[in-house]
N, C-alpha and C positions, 0 to 999 in steps of 0.2 A: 249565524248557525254555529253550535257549540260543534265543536271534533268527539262524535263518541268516541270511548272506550273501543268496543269492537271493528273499530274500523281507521283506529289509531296509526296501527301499523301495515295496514292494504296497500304497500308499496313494495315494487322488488327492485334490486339493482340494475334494471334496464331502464327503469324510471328516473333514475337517480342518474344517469350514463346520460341517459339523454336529454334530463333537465341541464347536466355542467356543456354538453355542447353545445345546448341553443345559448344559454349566455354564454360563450366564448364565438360563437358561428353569429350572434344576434339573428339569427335566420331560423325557423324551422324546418325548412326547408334543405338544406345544409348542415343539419344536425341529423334530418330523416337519413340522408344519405350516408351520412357517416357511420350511424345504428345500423344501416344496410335493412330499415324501415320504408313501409311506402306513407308517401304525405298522410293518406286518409289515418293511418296505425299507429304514426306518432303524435299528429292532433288529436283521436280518440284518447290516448293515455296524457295527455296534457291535458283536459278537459276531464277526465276522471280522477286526476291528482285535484283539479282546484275545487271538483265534487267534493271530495273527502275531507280535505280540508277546511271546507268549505270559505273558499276566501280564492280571490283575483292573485294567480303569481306571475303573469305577465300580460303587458299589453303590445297589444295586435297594433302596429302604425306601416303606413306605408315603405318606409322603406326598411322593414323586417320587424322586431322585437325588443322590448326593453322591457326587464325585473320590475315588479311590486315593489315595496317594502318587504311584503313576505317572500317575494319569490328571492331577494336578497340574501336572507334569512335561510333558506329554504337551501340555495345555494351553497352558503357555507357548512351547513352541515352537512350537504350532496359529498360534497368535496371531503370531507374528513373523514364519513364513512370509506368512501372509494378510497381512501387513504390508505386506512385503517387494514379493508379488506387486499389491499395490495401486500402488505404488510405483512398479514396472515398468511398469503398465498405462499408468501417469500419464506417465512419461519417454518411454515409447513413442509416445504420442500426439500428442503434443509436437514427435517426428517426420513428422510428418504436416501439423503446423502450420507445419513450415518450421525447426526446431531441430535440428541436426544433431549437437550436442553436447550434456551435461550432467557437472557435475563436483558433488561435495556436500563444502564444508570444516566441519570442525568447529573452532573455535579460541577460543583466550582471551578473556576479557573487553576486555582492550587493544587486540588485533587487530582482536575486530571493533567496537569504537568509534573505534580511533585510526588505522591506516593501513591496513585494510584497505580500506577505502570509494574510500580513491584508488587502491588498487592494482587495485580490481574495477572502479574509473572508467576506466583506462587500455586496461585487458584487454578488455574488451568494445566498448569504442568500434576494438579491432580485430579483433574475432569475433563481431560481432553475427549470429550462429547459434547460437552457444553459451549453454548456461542457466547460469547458478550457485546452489548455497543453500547459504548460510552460516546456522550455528549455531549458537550461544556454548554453551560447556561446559566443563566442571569438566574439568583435565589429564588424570586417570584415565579419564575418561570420552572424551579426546580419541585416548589411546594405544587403547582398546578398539575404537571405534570403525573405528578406522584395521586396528588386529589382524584384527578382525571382518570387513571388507570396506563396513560402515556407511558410512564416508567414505570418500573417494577422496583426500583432502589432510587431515592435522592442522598447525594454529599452535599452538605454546604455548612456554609459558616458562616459567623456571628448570628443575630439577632432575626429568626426565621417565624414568619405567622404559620404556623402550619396545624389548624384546626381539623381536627378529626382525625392526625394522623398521629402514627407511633412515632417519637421523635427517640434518639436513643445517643446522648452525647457521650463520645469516644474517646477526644484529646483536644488540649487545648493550643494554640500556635497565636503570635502578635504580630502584628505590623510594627516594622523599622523601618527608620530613614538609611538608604544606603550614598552615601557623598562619596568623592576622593579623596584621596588621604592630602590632607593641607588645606581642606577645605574650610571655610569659616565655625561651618557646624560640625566638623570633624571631633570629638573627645566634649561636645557641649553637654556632655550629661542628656536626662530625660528633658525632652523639649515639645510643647506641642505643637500639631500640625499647621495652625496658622504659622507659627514661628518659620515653618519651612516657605510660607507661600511666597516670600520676597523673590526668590530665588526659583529659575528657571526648572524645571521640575522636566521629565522621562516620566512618557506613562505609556500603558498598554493601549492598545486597541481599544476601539472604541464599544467593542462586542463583549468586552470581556466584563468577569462579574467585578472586579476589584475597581475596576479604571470608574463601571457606572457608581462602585458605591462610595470612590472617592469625590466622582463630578457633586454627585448628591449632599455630600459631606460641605463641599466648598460651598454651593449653592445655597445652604443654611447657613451659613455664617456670612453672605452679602459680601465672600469676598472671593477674589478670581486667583484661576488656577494658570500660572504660565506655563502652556505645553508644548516644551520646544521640539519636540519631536514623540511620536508613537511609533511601538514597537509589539512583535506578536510575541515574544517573551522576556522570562525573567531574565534566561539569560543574556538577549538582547540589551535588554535592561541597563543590567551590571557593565558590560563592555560598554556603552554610552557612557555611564556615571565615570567608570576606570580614566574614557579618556577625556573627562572632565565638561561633555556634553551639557550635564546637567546633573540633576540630583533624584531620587527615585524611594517611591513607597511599595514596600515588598513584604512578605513575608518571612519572616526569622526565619523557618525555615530551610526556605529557599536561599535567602541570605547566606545563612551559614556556609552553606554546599558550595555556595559560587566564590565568595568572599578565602576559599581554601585553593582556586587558581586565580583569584584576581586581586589588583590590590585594590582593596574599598575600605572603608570606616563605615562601623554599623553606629545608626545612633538611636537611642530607644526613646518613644513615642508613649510621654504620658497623658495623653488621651485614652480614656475608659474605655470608648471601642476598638482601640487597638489592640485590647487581649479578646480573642474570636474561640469560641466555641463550637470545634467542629463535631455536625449530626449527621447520623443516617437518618432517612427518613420512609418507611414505608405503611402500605395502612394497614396493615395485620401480619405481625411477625407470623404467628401459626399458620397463616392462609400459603404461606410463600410454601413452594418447592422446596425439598432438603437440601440442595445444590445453593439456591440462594440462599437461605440461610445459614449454609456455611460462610458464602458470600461474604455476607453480613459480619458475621463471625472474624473473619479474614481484616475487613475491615478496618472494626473494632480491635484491631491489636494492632493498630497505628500509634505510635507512642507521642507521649506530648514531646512537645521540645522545648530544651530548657531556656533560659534568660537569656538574652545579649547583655556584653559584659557594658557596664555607663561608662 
């Protein structure tokens, strides 16, 4: 049976409340009570969702309940709406508290440890009505989001697929090698990053956007990354390398700032992806808020940063 049109959307959020507790309850019966439904009222609307649908989203066995394929399906987007609408509930309210705005970024590891802190420092001490939440996440995960309607602003950098959105490159920043001072690669000129893999290596977390798009990086050249230890930041980082832990890929940046209380050797990375192009990303500058796109704006007058000396 095809899903007409007019009866697309003949569900409400009690529907959807009660489909995520029978799969987490496997019980209908246990999901009835939870809605504070009687058995007969929450069988009727399970049985008029799989009308609608027209398609099986759970099967009935003896000892309770187990998901279709569609009721799977059906599931995960139960879940994302209810999300979604918690979400709203939250932002809305917020309204009420005197918040007139909300904006949600998602961006890089970089962004949100190294200049975005001062660029949300800036912005808010001239909108203080306005909320922000920032969210460090993997690039793909940055372009999606943004696709999706998830975020309202994407940061990230280097080499981003992000079809159908406004992309708008701001500044440029590289990855360096940070060693201790005396170390073999210490003054080695521009070296590439296999050059570094003999040698014990400091990396970030394994969440982070840098640390995934180094593993990836190693993984295509068939050869391995010795990680003697993970740390949740840059500055973590650099204190490992300082005390000759091991040796660490960073951004100049970042580099820079740290390398001004630590003693480090920066050493520059002539590998082509090492100079990154940092984007905003959102899908219609004019659709946004005046607030965010000042945001935006804010941004965008992040400045490049210049060479590490070879």
């Amino acid at each position: 049976m095809n899903l007409q049109p007019e009866t697309s959307m003949l569900f409400d959020l009690t529907d959807l409340r009660l489909f995520i507790h029978i799969a987490e309850q496997k019980s209908l019966t246990r999901a009835a009570e939870r809605m504070h439904l009687s058995l007969p009222a929450a069988s009727n609307r399970i049985k008029e969702l799989e009308s609608r649908f027209g398609m099986r989203l759970l099967y009935r066995e003896n000892k309770g309940v187990q998901l279709s394929p569609a009721g799977e399906t059906l599931l995960r987007h139960a879940q994302q709406i209810m999300q979604q609408v918690e979400r709203l509930k939250g932002e809305m309210q917020e309204y009420n508290n005197g918040i007139k705005g909300h904006i949600r970024i998602f961006a890089n590891t970089t962004a949100v440890t190294e200049f975005m802190p001062a660029v949300l420092g800036r912005f808010l001490s001239l909108h203080p009505q306005v909320n922000v939440a920032l969210e460090e996440r993997l690039n793909h995960e940055i372009v999606r989001g943004v696709q999706e309607g998830t975020a309202d602003i994407g940061v990230a950098a280097g080499t981003t697929q992000a079809q159908g959105l406004h992309v708008i490159n701001f500044s440029t920043d590289r990855l360096v090698l940070a060693t201790p001072v005396g170390h073999p690669l210490a003054g080695a000129g521009p070296i590439s990053f296999s050059q570094t893999l003999d040698y014990p290596h400091i990396g970030l977390y394994e969440g982070s956007t840098l640390q995934h798009f180094l593993n990836r990086i190693v993984a295509e050249t068939g050869q391995q990354l010795q990680l003697r230890i993970q740390v949740r930041g840059f500055e973590a980082m650099c204190r490992m390398v300082e005390a000759g832990v091991g040796i660490g890929v960073l951004p100049y940046s970042a580099a820079l700032r740290l390398a001004g209380t630590m003693k480090l050797a920066l050493v520059e990375l002539s590998d082509p992806w090492a100079v990154r192009e940092r984007s905003v990303l959102v899908q219609d500058i004019d659709a946004l808020p005046q607030y965010a796109r000042e945001l935006v704006e804010e941004i965008c007058r992040t400045p490049t940063v210049g060479e590490p000396d070879a």
